[in-house]
Structures are given as structure tokens and as C-alpha cells.
C-alpha positions in Angstrom: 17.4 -47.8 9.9 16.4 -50.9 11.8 13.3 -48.7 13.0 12.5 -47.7 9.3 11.9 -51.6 8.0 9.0 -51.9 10.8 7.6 -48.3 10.3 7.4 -48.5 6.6 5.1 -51.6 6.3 2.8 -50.3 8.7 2.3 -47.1 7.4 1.8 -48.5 3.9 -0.6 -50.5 5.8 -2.4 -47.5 7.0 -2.1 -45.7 3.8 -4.1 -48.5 1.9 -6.8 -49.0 4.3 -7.4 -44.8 4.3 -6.7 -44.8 0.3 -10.2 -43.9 0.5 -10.2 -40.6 2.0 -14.1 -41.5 4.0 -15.9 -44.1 5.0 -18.8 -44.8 2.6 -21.8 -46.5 3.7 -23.0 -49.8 2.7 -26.0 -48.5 1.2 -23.6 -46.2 -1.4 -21.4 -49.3 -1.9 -23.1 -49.9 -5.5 -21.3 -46.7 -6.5 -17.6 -48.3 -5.9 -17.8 -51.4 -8.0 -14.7 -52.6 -9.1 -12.9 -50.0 -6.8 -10.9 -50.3 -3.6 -13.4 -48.3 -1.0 -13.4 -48.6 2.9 -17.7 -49.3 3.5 -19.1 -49.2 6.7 -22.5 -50.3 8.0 -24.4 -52.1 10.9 -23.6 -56.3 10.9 -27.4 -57.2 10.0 -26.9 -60.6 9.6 -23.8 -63.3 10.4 -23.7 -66.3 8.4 -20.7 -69.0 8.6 -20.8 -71.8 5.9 -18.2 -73.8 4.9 -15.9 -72.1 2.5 -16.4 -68.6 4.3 -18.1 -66.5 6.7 -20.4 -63.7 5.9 -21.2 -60.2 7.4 -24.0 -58.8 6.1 -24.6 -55.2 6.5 -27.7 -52.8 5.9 -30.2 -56.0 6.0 -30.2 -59.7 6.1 -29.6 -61.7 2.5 -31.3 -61.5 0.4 -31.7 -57.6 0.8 -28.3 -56.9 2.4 -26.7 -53.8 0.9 -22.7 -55.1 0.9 -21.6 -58.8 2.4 -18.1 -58.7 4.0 -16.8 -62.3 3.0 -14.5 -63.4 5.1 -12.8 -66.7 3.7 -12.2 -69.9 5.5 -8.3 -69.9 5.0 -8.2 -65.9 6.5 -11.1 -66.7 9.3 -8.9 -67.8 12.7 -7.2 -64.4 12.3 -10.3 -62.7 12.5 -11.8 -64.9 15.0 -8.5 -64.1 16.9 -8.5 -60.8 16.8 -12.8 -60.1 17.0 -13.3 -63.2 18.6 -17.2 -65.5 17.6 -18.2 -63.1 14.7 -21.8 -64.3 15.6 -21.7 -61.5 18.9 -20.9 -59.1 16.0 -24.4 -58.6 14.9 -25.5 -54.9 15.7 -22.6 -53.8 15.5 -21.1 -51.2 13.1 -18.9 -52.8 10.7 -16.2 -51.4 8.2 -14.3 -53.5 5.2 -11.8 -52.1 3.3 -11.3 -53.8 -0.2 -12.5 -54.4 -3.6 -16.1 -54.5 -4.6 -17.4 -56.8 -6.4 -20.8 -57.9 -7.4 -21.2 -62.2 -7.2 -24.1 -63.7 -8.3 -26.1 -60.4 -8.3 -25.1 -59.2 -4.5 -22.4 -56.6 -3.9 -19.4 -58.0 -1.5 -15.9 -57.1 -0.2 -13.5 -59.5 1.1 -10.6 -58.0 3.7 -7.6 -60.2 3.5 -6.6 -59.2 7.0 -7.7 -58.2 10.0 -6.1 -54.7 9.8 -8.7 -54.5 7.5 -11.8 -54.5 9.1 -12.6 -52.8 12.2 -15.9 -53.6 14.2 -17.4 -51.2 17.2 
């Protein structure tokens, strides 16, 4: 029983970052608006301001396919676990979340670190 109450967060966990059975890439993110997706692409661009730190994958702003937001309150778990998000660029990126559109430009924001993986 005592087993079950740590297992059964974590695979909920896992269940919501795979509720999208693939990947999709950033350049097919347009196509999940308003849906909970999983997009991957390569970290263009890394952009910290104030309020929140920005991945931007497929091209720098202002011709970035997705941003990954991360926000201010959420960013020392991420820089925890990935470490200066600025060594990130190149790398292949993947956020799973809600798309959105802001201000014109597509963007998903993982709450936590289990999801977002970076290679």
C-alpha cells in the first residue's frame, strides 16, 4: 500500500506528459492550439528577462516556430535540474503543455521540470 501512494503520482505523471501519443515538432505546433501536445524542436534562441525565461525553438523571435516560457517563479527548478539554460542552445528541446498563441507567437509553458526534457 505504502508503495502504491509513490507509484501512483508518478505514473499519472508519466501518463500526462505522453497523453500525446508522439512528439510533434515545433514547426506543426500551430496545429495543437488550445491542446495539451508534447513539441519538440532545436533551442534556437535563449532569452532570460525578468518575469520569465524563453526557449525558442525552430528560429530566433521574431520567426521562432513555438517559445517554451519558462516563468520566473518555476525557473530555479529548471536551472537545477538543466543547469544555465543559456548552454541549451542547439540543443533539441521538448515541452509538454498547453499551446497558446500571445501576442501573435505560439508558446508552451511546462510547470515542471518533468516536463521538459533537453538532449
Amino acid at each position: 500500500m505504502r508503495l502504491l501512494k509513490f507509484a501512483l503520482p508518478l505514473l499519472s505523471t508519466a501518463l500526462c506528459f505522453t497523453a500525446n501519443a508522439s512528439p510533434v515538432e515545433s514547426f506543426d505546433a500551430h496545429n495543437f492550439v488550445d491542446n495539451v501536445a508534447t513539441i519538440c524542436g532545436s533551442v534556437a534562441q535563449v532569452v532570460k528577462q525578468p518575469k520569465r525565461t524563453i526557449l525558442n525553438l525552430g528560429g530566433a523571435y521574431p520567426s521562432e516556430h513555438i517559445a517554451i516560457v519558462i516563468w520566473a517563479p518555476e525557473l530555479p527548478q529548471f536551472e537545477k535540474q538543466f543547469g544555465n539554460l543559456y548552454a541549451e542552445k542547439g540543443k533539441r528541446a521538448c515541452a509538454n503543455g498547453r499551446v497558446v498563441v500571445y501576442k501573435h507567437h505560439l508558446q508552451v509553458a511546462p510547470k515542471t521540470t518533468d516536463k521538459l526534457t533537453i538532449r
